[in-house]
matplotlib code that plots the C-alpha trace (Angstrom):
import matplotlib.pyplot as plt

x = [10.6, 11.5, 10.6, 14.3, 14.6, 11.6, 13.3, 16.4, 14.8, 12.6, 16.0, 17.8, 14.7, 14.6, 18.2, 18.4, 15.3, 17.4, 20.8, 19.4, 17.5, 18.6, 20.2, 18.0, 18.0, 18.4, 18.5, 15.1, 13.1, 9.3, 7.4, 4.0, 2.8, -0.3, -3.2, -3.5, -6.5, -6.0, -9.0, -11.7, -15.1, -18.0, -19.5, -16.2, -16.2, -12.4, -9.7, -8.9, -11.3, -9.4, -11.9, -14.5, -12.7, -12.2, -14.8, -15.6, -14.4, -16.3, -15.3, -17.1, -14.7, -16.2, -16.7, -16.1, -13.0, -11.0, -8.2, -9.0, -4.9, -6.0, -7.9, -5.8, -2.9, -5.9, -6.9, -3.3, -2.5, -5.7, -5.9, -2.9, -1.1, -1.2, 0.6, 2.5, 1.9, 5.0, 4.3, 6.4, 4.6, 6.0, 4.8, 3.1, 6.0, 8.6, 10.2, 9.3, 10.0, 9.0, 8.4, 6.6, 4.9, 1.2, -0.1, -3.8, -3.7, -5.2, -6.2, -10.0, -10.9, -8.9, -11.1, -9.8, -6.7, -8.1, -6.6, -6.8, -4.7, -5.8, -3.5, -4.4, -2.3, -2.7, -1.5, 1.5, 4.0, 2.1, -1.3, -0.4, 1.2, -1.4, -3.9, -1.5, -1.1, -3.1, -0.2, 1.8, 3.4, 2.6, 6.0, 5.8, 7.8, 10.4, 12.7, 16.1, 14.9, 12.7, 14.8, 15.0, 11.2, 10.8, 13.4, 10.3, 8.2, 10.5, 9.2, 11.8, 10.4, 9.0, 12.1, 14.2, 14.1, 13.6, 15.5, 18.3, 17.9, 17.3, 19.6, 16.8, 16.9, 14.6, 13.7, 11.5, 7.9, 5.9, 2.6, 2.9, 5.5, 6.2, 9.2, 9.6, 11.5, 13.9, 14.6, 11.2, 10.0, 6.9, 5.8, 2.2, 1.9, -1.1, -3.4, -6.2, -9.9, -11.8, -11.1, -13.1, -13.3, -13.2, -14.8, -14.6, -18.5, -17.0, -15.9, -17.0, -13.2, -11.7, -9.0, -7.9, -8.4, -8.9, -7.7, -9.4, -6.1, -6.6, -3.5, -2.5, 0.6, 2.8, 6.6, 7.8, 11.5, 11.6, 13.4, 9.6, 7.1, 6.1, 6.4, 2.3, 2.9, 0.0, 1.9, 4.6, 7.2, 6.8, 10.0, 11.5, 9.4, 9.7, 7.0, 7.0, 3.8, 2.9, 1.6, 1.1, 3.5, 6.2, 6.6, 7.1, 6.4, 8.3, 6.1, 8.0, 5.4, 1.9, -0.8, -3.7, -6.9, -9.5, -12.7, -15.6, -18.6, -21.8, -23.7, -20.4, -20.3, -23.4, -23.6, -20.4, -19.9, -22.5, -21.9, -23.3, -26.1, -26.6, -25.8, -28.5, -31.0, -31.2, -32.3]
y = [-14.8, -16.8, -15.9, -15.4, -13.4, -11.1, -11.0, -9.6, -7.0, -5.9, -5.0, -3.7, -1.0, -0.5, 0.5, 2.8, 4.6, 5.0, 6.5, 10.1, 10.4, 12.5, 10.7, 9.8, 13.1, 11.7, 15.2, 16.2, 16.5, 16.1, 19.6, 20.5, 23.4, 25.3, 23.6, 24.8, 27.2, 28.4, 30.6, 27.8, 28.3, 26.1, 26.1, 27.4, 23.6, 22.7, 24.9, 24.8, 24.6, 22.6, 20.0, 21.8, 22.2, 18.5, 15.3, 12.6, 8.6, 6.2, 2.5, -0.8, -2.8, -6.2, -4.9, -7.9, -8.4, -6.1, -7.6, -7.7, -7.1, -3.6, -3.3, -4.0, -1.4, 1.1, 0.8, 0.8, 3.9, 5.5, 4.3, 6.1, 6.3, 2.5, 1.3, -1.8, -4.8, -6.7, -9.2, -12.1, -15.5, -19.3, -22.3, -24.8, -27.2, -23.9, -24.8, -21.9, -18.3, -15.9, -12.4, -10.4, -7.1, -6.4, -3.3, -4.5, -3.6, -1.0, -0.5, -0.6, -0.5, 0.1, -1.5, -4.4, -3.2, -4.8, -5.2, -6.6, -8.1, -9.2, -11.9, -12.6, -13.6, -17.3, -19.4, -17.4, -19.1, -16.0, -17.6, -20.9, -19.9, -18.0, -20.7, -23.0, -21.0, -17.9, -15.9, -13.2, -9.6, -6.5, -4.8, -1.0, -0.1, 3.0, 4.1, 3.0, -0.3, -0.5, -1.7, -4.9, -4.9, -4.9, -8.2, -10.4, -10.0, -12.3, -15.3, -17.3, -20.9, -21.7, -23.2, -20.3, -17.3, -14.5, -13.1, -14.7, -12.9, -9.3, -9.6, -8.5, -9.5, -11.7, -10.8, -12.9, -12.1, -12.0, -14.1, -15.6, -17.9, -15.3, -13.0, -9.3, -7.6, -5.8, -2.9, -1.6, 1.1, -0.3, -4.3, -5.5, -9.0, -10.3, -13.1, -14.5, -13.6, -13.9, -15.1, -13.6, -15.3, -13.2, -14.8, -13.7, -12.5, -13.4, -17.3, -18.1, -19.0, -17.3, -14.5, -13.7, -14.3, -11.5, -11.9, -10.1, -10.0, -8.4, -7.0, -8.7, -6.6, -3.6, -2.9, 0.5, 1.1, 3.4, 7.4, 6.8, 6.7, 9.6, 9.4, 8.3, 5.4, 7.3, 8.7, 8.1, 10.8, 11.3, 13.0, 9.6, 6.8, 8.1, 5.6, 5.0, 4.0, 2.6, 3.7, 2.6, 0.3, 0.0, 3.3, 4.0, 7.4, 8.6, 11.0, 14.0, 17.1, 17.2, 19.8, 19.9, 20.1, 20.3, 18.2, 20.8, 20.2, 21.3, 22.6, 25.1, 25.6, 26.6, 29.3, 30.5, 30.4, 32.6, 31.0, 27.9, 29.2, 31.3, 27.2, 25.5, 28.4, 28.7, 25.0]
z = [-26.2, -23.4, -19.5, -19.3, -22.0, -21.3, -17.7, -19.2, -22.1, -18.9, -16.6, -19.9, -20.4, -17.0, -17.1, -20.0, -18.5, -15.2, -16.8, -17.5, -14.2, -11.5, -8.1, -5.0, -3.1, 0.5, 1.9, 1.2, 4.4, 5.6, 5.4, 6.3, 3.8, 3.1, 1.1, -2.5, -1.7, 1.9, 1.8, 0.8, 1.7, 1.8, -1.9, -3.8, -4.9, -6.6, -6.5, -10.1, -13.1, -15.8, -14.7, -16.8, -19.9, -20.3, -21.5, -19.6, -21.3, -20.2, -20.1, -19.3, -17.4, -18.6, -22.3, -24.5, -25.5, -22.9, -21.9, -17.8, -17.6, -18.9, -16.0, -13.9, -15.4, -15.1, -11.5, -10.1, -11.6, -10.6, -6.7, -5.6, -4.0, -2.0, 0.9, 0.7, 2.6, 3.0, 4.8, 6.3, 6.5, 7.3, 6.5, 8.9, 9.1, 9.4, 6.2, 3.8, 5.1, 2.7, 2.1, -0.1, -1.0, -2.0, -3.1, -2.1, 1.4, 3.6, 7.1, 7.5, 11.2, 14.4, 17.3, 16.8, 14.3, 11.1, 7.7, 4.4, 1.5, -1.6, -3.1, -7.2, -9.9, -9.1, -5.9, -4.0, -1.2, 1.3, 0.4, 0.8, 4.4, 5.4, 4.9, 6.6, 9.6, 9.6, 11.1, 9.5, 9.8, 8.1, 7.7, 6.7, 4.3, 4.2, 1.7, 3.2, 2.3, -0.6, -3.2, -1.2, -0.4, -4.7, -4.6, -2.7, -5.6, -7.0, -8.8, -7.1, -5.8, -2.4, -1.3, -1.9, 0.5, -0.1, 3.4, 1.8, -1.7, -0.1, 2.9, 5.1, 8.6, 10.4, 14.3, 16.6, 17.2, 20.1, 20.1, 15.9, 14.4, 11.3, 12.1, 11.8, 9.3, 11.7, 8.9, 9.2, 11.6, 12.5, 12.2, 13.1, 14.0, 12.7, 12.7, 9.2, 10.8, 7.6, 4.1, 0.8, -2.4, -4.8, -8.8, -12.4, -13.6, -16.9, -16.1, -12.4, -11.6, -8.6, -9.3, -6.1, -1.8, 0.2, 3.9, 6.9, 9.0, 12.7, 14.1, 17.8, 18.7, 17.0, 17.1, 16.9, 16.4, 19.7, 17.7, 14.9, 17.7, 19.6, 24.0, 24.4, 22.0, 20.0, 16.6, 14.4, 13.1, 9.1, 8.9, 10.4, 9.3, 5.4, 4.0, 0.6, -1.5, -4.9, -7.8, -11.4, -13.1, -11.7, -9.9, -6.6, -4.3, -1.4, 1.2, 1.4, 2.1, 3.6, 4.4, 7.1, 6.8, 10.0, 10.0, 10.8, 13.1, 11.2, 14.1, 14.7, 11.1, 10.4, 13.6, 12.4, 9.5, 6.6, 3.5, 5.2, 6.6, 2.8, 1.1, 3.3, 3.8, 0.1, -0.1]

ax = plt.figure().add_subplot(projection="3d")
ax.plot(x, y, z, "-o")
ax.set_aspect("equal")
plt.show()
């Protein structure tokens, strides 16, 4: 079967899975509830004990002859959910904009805002720019425009755009070349600090870069952020994450959970003393 073929059995499953399935409910709203076990005390462990009824499968990620794509189908559908880096990237000469989203991203320090993206799966137009210039924006992503943001992942060739494909619009940043997706709540212009090979232990050949990115300046579309600049509004920003496949979540509900100081805890509270007198 042909690339093009594949391409068009993929969208034809894709669409007989959708026909049944109920319509984007846009009137569901953010709401904070209780957690699962709101009286949880030190030592009462999980809060349900299915856990113990079921065995344990253990598998050797460099087994021979395990596919490393079975891997990968594993681990995105057991780190989840992930945010989406979609970022936008130009080349040196300002002749290929693109855009694209990766679901190897997090934020890993704030003092200076730093980031990472892992790009694998061979070379990408973003890798290439981002070696060119080390410049980019991290775009977050929100439902009212996720259909576009899957688009960019695209195979479409670096002199194509993918602002054109999506419709998206472009809007100037402030201190990097790359511009900001204007549909997205909150940009972060960025610049490469660091780049990490990462190799195969099996063949020595490098599967993917990993890019330190530090963040140089945020945007904040001005009814998401809160009055001290300090926050943004769930209910408003409606971030969407990813998880296996080619599944997608929406962040509708949340819970809190305090962090506890020991020294308080353990004056305070008896089944910590009882837990660490015992030992």
């Amino acid at each position: 079967m042909s690339g093009i073929d594949a391409g068009r059995a993929s969208v034809a499953r894709y669409q007989a899975a959708q026909h049944p399935r109920p319509p984007f409910d846009e009137t569901k709203e953010w709401t904070v509830s209780k957690t699962l076990k709101p009286d949880w005390k030190p030592g009462d462990g999980a809060s349900s004990t299915d856990w113990q009824t079921k065995a344990k499968i253990q598998i050797d990620p460099l087994e021979p002859g395990r596919p490393s794509f079975d891997n990968y189908k594993l681990l995105i559908s057991a780190v989840v959910p992930r945010p989406i880096g979609f970022l936008s990237t130009i080349s040196q000469d300002g002749t290929r904009k693109n855009l694209a989203p990766f679901s190897y991203f997090e934020l890993v320090a704030h003092d200076p805002p730093t980031f990472i993206v892992s790009i694998s799966g061979g070379l990408k137009d973003t890798l290439n720019n981002l070696v060119e210039t080390n410049e980019c924006v991290l775009n977050v992503v929100s439902d009212w425009f996720i259909d576009a943001v899957n688009y960019t992942a695209i195979t479409s060739p670096p002199n194509v755009s993918e602002w054109d494909l999506t419709g998206l619009h472009p809007h100037p940043a402030t201190k990097v070349r790359p511009e900001l997706v204007a549909e997205s709540a909150f940009n972060i212009e960025a610049k490469v600090v660091d780049v990490l090979d990462v190799k195969s232990p099996r063949s020595g050949a490098m599967t993917a870069k990993i890019f330190v990115l530090e963040g140089i300046h945020f945007h904040a579309r001005e009814d998401v952020i809160n009055q001290d600049k300090s926050a943004l509004d769930m209910a408003k920003l409606k971030p969407v994450g990813r998880l296996g496949g080619i599944t997608y979540c929406r962040v509708l509900d949340g819970f809190e959970i305090p962090r506890y100081d020991y020294g308080q805890q353990y004056q305070d509270e008896p089944a910590v003393r009882a837990i660490v007198d015992k030992n």
